[in-house]
C-alpha positions in Angstrom: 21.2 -29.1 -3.8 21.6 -26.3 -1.9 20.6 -22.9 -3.3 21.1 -19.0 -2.0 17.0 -18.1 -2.7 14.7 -21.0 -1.4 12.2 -22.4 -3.9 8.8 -21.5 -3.7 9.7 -18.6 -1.0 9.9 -14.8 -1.2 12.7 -14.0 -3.0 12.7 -10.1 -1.5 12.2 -11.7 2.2 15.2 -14.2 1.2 18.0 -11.6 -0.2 17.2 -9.0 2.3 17.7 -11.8 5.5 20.5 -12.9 3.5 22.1 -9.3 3.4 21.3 -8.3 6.6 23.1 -11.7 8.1 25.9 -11.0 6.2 26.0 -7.2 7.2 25.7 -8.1 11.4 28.5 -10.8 11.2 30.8 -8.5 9.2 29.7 -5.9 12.5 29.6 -8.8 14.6 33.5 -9.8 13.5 34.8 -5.8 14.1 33.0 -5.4 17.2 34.8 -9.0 18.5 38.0 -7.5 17.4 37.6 -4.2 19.5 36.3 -6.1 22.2 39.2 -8.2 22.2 41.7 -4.9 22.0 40.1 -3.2 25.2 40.2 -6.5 26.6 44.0 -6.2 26.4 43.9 -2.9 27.0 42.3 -2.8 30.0 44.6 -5.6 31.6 46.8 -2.9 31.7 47.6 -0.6 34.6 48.0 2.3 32.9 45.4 2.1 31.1 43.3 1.7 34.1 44.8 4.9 35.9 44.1 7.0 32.9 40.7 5.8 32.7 40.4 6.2 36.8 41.4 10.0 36.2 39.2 10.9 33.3 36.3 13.3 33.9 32.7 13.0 32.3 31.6 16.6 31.2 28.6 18.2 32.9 25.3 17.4 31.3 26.5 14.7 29.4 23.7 12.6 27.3 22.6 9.3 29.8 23.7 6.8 27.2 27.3 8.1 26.7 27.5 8.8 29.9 26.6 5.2 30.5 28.7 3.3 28.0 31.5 6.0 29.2 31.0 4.6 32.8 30.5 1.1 31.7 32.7 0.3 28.8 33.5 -3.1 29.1 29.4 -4.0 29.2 28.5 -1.7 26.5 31.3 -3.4 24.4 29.8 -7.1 25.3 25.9 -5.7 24.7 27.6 -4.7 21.3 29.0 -7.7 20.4 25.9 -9.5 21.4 23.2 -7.5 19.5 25.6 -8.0 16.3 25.8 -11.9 17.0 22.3 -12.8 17.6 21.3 -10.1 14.8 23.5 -12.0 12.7 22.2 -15.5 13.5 18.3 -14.5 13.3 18.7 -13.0 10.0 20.0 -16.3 8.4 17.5 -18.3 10.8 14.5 -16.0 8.6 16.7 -16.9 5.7 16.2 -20.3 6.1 13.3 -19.9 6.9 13.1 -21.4 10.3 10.5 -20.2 13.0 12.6 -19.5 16.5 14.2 -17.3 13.3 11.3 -15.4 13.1 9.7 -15.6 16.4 13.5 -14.0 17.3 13.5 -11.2 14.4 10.4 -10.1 15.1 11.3 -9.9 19.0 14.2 -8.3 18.3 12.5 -6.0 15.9 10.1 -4.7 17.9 12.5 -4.2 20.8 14.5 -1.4 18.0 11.2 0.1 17.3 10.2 0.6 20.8 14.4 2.1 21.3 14.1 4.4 18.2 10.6 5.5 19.4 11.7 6.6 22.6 14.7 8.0 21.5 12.5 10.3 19.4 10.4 11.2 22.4 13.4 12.0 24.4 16.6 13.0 22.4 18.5 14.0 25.1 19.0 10.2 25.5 21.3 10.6 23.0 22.0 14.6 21.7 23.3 17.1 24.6 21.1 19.4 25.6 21.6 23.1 24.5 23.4 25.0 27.6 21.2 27.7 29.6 22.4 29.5 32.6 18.9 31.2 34.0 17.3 31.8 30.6 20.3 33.1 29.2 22.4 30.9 26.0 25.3 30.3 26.7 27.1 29.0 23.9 24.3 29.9 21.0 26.2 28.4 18.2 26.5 25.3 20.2 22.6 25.1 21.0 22.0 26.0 17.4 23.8 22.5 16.3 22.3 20.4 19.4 18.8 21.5 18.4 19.2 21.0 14.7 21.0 17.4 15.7 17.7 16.4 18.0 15.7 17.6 15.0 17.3 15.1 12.7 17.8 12.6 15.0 13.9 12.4 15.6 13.0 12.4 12.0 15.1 9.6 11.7 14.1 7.7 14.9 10.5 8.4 13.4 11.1 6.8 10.0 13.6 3.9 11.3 11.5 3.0 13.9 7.9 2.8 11.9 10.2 0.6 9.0 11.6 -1.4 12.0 8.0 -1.6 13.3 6.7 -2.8 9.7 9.0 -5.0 9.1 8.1 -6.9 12.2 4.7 -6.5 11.8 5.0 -8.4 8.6 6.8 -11.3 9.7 4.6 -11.3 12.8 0.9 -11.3 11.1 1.9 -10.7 7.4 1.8 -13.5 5.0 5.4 -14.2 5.4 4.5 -15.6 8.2 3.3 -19.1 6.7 6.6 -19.3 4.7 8.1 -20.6 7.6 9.1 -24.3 9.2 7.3 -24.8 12.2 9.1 -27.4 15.2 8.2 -31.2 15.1 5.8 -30.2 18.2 4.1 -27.8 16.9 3.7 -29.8 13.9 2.2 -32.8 16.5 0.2 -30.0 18.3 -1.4 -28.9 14.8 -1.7 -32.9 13.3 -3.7 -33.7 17.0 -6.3 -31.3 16.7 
């Protein structure tokens, strides 16, 4: 019979995996479905001119002005991260090792992101506008340097839970709740 928690395995482990793979399919499913409308945008002229004669403001962060540049790839890398964050969850839900050995990749590649986002905010948050020394919008800089603030507190605490988590499925005792492959179980038997 199948059952939602495994027997004899981490019930926290299990319902979080199981949340989580439910979560990045439901993102996984929107993101396919804007994919799909700029898809049939884009096959249109128009929509090409208007996007030939937009302009990218002046010290724009590098990642929007990236996925502003590169839409139709930042789009796909979208769908992607939500379809294979989708299938490693319920992999580590059921428990099966590429599962983990994929989760904790993938976890440790967000932790090292959210770590150097908090180094370098300006990644992501404009930086405050200066002519010679002098503010020139200081309302504006106000918000930008409370924003970077913020968004390195929280790239401090997502990326040390991102780096825990895949620390304990790495080294942690969840690790020997999963299924390893018939070779490795040969490998193990022949030693």
């Amino acid at each position: 019979m199948f059952s939602v928690l495994p027997e004899g395995k981490s019930k926290p482990l299990s319902l979080l995996a199981l949340g989580l793979g439910l979560f990045c399919g439901f993102m996984a499913a929107l993101s396919i479905g804007r994919f799909g409308l700029l898809i049939g945008m884009s096959s249109s002229p128009s929509f090409m001119m208007t996007m030939a004669q937009t302009t990218v403001p002046v010290e724009m962060p590098a990642l929007a002005a990236f996925a502003a540049e590169h839409i139709m790839l930042f789009f796909a890398a979208s769908v992607l991260l939500w379809l294979s964050s989708c299938v490693l969850a319920l992999g580590v839900w059921r428990r099966r090792e590429w599962g983990r050995q994929g989760a904790v990749l993938l976890l440790y590649l967000l932790s090292a992101a959210a770590f150097l986002t908090m180094l370098f905010p300006s990644l992501v948050v404009p930086r405050p506008l200066f002519y010679e020394g002098v503010s020139i919008a200081p309302q504006f800089n106000a918000v930008v340097g409370r924003a970077a603030y913020w968004l390195r507190i929280v790239s401090l605490c997502g990326g040390s839970l991102l780096l825990w988590w895949a620390l304990a499925l790495d080294r942690g005792p969840a690790r020997l709740e999963f299924e390893r492959g018939k070779n490795e179980k040969d490998k193990i038997h022949a030693a």
